[in-house]
VMD Tcl script that draws the C-alpha trace (Angstrom):
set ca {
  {48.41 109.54 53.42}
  {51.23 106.66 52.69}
  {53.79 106.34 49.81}
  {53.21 105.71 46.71}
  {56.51 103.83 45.42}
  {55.07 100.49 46.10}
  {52.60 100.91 42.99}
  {55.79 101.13 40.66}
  {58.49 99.05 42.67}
  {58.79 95.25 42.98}
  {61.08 93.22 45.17}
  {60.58 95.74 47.88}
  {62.40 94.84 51.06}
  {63.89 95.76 54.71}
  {67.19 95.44 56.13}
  {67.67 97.48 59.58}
  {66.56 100.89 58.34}
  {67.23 100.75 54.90}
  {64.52 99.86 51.97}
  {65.64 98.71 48.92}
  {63.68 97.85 45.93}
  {63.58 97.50 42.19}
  {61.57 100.71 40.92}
  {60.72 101.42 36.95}
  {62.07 104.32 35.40}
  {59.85 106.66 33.30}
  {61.67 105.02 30.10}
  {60.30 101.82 31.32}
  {63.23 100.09 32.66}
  {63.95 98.77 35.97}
  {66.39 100.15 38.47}
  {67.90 98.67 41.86}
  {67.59 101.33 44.69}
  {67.71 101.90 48.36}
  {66.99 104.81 50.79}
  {67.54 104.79 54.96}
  {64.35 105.51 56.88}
  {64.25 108.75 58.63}
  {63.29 109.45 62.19}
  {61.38 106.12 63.09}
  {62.03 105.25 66.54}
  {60.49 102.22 69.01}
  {58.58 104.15 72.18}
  {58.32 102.09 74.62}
  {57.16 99.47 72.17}
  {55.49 101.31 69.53}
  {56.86 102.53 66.25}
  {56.41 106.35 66.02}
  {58.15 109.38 63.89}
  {59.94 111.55 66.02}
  {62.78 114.04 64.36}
  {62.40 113.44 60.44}
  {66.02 114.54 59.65}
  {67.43 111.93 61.94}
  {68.59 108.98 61.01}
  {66.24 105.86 62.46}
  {67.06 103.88 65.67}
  {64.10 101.81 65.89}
  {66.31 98.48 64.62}
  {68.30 98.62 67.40}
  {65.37 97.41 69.53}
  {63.30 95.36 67.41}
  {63.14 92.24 65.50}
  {60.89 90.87 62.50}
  {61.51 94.19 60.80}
  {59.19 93.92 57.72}
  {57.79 95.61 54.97}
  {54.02 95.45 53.00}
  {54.07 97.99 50.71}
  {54.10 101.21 52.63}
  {53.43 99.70 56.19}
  {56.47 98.82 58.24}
  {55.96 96.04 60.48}
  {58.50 95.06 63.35}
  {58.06 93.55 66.99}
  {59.62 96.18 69.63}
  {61.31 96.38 72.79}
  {59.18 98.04 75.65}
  {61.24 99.76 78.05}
  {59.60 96.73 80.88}
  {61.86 94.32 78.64}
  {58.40 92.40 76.70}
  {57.83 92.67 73.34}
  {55.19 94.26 71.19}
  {54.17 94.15 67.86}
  {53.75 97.61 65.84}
  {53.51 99.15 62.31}
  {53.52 102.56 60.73}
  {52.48 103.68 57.33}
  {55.69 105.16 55.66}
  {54.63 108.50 54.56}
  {56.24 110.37 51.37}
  {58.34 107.59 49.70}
  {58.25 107.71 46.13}
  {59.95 106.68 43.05}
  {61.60 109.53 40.86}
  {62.43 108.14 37.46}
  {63.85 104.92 39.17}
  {65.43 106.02 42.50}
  {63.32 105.59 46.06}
  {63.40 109.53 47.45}
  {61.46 111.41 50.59}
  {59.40 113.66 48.56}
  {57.68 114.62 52.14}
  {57.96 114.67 55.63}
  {57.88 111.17 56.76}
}
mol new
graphics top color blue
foreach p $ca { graphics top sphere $p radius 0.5 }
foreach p [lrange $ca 0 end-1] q [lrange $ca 1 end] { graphics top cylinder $p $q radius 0.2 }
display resetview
């Protein structure tokens, strides 16, 4: 399934939980936005959806949080203290007239 915002977005990026990006606007111009993941949190390692109206915990347990288009990248804690490397497709991200918005369950 995926997003689609990556099609019309540039400069997409990740800090903790919250993607920003610069995403065209249906008059053609360019806006800066940013939205906070919902409801991604590191199981024992692996990055998984769990409540999508909660806010995400899964930084607070992993490192080389990155982003490829609609795949989230990030090695995780396991609960036995090694690490693990995971991603998840983002599911329904996508740019409204400029502005990154859930337009689905994630």
């Amino acid at each position: 399934m995926g997003s689609s915002y990556q099609y019309t977005c540039e400069n997409i990026s990740i800090h903790g939980d919250v993607i920003s990006a610069t995403c065209q606007r249906r008059d053609g111009s360019w806006n800066e936005t940013s939205l906070s993941l919902r409801g991604i949190e590191n199981i024992d390692g692996i990055l998984e959806v769990t409540d999508p109206y909660a806010r995400s915990s899964f930084q607070l347990s992993a490192t080389n949080i990155s982003i490829d288009g609609d795949v989230l990248s990030a090695t995780c804690r396991r609960m036995d203290g090694l690490w693990n490397e995971s991603s998840l497709v983002l599911n329904g991200i996508e740019n409204i007239d400029g502005n990154l918005e859930y337009t689905g369950s994630p």
